[in-house]
Each structure stands twice: as structure tokens, then as C-alpha cells.
N, C-alpha and C positions, 0 to 999 in steps of 0.2 A: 272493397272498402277496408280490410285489412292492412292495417300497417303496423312495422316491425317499431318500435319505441325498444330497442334494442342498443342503438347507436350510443346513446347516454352513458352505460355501465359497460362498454367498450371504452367508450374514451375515458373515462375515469378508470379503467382496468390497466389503459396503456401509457400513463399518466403517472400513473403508481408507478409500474415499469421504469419511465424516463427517470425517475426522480432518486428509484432505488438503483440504476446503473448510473447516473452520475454520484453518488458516492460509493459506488462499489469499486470503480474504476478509480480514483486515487487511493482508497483505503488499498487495494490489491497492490499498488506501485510503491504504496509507504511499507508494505509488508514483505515486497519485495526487494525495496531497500538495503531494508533490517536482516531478513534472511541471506541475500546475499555477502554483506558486512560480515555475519557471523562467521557466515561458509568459509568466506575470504580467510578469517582472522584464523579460523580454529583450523581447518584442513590446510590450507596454502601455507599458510605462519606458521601454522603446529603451537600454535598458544592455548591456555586454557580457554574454556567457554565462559567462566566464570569473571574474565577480564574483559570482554567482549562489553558487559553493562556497566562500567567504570566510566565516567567521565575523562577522566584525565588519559586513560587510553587514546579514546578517541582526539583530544585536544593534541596528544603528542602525531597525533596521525597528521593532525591538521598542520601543525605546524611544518614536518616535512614535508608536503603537497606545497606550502604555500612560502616555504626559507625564500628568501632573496639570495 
């Protein structure tokens, strides 16, 4: 006549789980983004780091990706 009432604080345990790797998975891909960007700009480019967080950098990047 024992039974396990265990099931409950399982699914509520794996729950938490779904909810903390659905945004752990894009924050990890936005951060992957940005760290790659930087890699890119500061090793590949040989620019500083400190241009890497300029706006207008980035707008000039865009605009050659996107010239007609």
C-alpha cells in the first residue's frame, strides 16, 4: 500500500530544467555572436577591442555586407 508521491517534485524539478535551457540556449548563441564578432574584428582585422563596442563600426560593416 505504499506509494511513491515522488512523481510531483520530479516534474516540477524537470520543468525548471525545460525552462532554464530554453533560455540558456539562445543567451549562449547571442554570446556567441558577440564573442565571435570581437574574435573576428580584434585578431582577423588586427583592430582595437575598444572599437569592436562603437556603433558606427558595426553600421560600416553593414553597409559593405549589404552595397549594391
Amino acid at each position: 500500500m505504499d506509494r511513491d508521491h515522488d512523481d510531483k517534485p520530479a516534474r516540477r524539478k524537470t520543468a525548471r530544467w525545460r525552462i532554464v535551457i530554453r533560455w540558456m540556449i539562445p543567451l549562449f548563441l547571442v554570446l556567441a555572436l558577440i564573442g565571435g564578432m570581437a574574435f573576428g574584428y580584434v585578431f582577423i582585422g588586427k583592430q582595437s577591442l575598444s572599437d569592436v563596442f562603437e556603433w558606427k563600426t558595426w553600421q560600416h560593416v553593414i553597409d559593405l555586407v549589404f552595397a549594391p
